[in-house]
N, C-alpha and C positions, 0 to 999 in steps of 0.2 A: 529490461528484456529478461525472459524468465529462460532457464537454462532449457528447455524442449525448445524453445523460437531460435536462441542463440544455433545449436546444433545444426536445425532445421536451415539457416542462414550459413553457419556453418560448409553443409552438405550440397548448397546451391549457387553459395559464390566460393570456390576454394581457391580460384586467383584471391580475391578480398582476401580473406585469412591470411594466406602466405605473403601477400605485399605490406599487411600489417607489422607480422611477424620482421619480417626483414627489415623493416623501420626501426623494428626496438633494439634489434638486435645491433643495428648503427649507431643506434642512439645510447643502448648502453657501450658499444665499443671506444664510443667520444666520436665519433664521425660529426663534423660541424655543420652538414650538409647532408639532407637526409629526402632528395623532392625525385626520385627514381620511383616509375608508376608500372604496374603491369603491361600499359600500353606501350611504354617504349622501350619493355621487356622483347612483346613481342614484334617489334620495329626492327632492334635489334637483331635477335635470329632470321628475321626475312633477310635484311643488309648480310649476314653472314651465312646464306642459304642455309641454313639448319643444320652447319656444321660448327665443330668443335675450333675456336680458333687456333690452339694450339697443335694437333696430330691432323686436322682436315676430318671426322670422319664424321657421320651422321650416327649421332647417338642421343641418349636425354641428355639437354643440359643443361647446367648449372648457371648459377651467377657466376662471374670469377671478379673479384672487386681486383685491378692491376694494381694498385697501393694498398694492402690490406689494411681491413677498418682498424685492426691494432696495429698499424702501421702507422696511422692517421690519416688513411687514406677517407672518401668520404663516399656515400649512396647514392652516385649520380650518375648520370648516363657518361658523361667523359671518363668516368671510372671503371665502364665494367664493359667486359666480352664475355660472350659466351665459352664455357666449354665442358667438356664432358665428366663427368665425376674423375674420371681416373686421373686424366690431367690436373682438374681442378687440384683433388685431393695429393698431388706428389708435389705441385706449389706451392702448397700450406700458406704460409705467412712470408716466402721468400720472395725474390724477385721474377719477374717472372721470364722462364727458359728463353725466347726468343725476343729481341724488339719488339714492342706494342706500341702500334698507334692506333689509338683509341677510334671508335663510330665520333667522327665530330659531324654531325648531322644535323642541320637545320629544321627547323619543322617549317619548309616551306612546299606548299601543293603546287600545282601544274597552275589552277586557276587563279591566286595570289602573286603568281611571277610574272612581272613586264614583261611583254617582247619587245 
């Protein structure tokens, strides 16, 4: 792929870019688990109404991985909530401010469930 097409792909999937990106950046931290997709990025903040889980407030947000990947934490959905840079960014690498229990979420639909 020649760098004008990369861009051009670039410029048209920039979820793809960024879910890449987050991969390596797992993968160079040692995260031993690396299968978190942009879909259940946005699964996630629906589950959390497009709020911060930490302060509650609707803002852009972040990944927040609750074991950080140098923590050995890993890039999967039991590992992460949403929340807003400023949160994010004052948890750094610690533990994080309140209890967390993780989105444990099923990926099951209305039409796959018995009644």
């Amino acid at each position: 792929m020649s760098r004008i097409a990369a861009k051009k792909y670039g410029k048209a999937h920039p979820e793809k870019i960024r879910e890449r990106c987050q991969r390596r950046r797992a993968r160079i931290a040692g995260a031993i688990i690396c299968d978190f997709t942009s879909e259940q990025w946005e699964f996630i903040k629906q589950q959390y109404d497009h709020k911060c889980y930490y302060c509650g407030k609707k803002k852009k947000l972040t990944i927040d991985h609750i074991t950080a990947l140098v923590n050995g934490g890993n890039h999967t959905m039991s590992n992460i909530v949403p929340a807003c840079l400023q949160c994010n960014s004052s948890k750094h690498t610690k533990n994080a401010p309140i209890p967390v229990q993780p989105l444990l979420a099923l990926n099951i639909t209305k039409d796959t469930r018995k009644t």
